[in-house]
Structure formats: structure tokens, C-alpha cells
C-alpha positions in Angstrom: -45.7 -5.3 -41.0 -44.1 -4.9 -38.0 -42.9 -1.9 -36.2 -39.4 -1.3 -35.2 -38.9 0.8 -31.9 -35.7 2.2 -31.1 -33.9 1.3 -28.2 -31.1 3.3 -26.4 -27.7 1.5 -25.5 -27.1 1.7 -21.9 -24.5 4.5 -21.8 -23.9 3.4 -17.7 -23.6 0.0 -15.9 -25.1 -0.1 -12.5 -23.7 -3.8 -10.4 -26.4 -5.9 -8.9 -25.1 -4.8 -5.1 -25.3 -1.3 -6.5 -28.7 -1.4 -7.9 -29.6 -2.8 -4.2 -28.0 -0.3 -2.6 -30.1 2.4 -5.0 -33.7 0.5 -4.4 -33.0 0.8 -0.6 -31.7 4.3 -0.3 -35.0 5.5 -2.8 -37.1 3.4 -0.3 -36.1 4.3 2.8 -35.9 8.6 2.1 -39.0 8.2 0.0 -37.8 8.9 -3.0 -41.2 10.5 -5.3 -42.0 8.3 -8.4 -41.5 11.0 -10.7 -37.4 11.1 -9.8 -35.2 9.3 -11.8 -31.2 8.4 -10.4 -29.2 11.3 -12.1 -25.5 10.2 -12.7 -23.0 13.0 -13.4 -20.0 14.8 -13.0 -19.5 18.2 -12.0 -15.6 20.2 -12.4 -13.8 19.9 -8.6 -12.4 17.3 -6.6 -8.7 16.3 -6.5 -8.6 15.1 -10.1 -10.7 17.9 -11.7 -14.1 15.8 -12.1 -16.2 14.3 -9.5 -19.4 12.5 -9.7 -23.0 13.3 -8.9 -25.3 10.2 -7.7 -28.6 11.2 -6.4 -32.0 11.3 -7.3 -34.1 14.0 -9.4 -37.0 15.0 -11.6 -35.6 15.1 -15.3 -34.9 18.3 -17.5 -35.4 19.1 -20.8 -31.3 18.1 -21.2 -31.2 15.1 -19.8 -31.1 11.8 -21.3 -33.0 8.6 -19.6 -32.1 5.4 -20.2 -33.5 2.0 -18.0 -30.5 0.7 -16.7 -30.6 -2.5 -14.0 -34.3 -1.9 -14.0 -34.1 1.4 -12.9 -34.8 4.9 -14.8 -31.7 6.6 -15.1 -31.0 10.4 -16.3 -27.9 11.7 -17.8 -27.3 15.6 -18.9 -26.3 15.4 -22.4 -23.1 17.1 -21.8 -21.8 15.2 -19.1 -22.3 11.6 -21.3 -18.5 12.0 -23.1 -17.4 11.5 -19.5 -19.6 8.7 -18.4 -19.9 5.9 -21.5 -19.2 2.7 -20.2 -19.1 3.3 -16.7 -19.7 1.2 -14.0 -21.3 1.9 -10.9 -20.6 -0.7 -7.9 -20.6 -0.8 -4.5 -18.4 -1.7 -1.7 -18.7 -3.3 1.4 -15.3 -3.5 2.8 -13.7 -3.0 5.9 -12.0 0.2 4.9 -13.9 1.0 1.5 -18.0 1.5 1.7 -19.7 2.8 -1.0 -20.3 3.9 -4.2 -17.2 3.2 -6.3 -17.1 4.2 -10.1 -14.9 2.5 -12.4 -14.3 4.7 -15.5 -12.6 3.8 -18.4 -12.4 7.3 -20.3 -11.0 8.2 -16.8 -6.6 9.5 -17.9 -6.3 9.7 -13.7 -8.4 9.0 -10.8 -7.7 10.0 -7.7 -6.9 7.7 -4.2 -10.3 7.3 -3.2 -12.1 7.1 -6.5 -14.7 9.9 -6.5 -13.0 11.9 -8.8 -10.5 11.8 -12.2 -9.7 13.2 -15.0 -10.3 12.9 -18.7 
């Protein structure tokens, strides 16, 4: 008989020059092992919510998923706001850097680090 494990849905998406961009950042500032990339969203910016992209040691709220082979944490309360996001990153002339596309998002602001919902 065999045994069925339960696997969480990715609640995020993190783009292959995102994911890049992550592994370098966590190499070059040393990033510990035990730190996971936390993805968030805290009340401010010009839309009323703003994200939080960084790396931490995971609480007893979090969530962690695997997402683009990397361990990801999420604070239960902030997931409503996240599901199906995307994480990418930008290269551009005028744009570089993280850019997250939302769809629970109502508004976003000009430069896409903050919306609504």
C-alpha cells in the first residue's frame, strides 16, 4: 500500500530571472541556511499595501512552501493578498528590479511596489 503525502500548491510564482537574482543576492550577503525568502506585505506605500522580499528564519505563523527551488515563507495572514503572485525581475533601462504582478491587486501604484486589495 502506498502512502500518499500531501503536497502544498504554490501560493507564489517566482520567474527564472527572479529566482537568479534571489540565488545571487543569498550568496553574495551570505545568507545562513536556516533563512528562508519571506514574501509579504505590510499596510503603507502609495496604494495602502507594499511588499516585503528579504530573507528570514521562519515563525511559528508562517507558511513554507518550495517555490523555483527555493524555500519560501509566507505569514498566514498576509496569503489572501499574495495567491497567484508573481515575482519577476527587471532589467531595463529605466525599471530594475523586483516587480510583482498581482492579480487580487484593485490598484497598484506607478512603480509597482505597492496596491491595493
Amino acid at each position: 500500500m502506498e502512502v500518499q503525502t500531501a503536497t502544498k500548491a504554490q501560493p507564489i510564482h517566482i520567474t527564472e530571472s527572479a529566482g537568479a537574482q534571489l540565488n545571487r543576492i543569498m550568496q553574495e550577503q551570505n545568507i545562513p541556511e536556516d533563512h528562508a525568502l519571506r514574501v509579504g506585505v505590510k499596510g503603507g506605500g502609495c496604494s495602502g499595501f507594499s511588499y516585503i522580499l528579504g530573507f528570514d528564519k521562519k515563525k511559528d505563523r508562517d507558511e513554507s512552501y518550495e517555490v523555483a527551488g527555493m524555500d519560501v515563507i509566507i505569514d498566514k495572514a498576509h496569503a489572501i493578498y499574495l495567491l497567484g503572485i508573481e515575482i519577476d525581475w527587471m532589467d531595463g533601462l529605466n525599471n530594475r528590479g523586483f516587480v510583482f504582478n498581482n492579480p487580487n491587486a484593485k490598484e497598484t501604484c506607478g512603480c509597482g511596489t505597492s496596491f491595493s486589495a
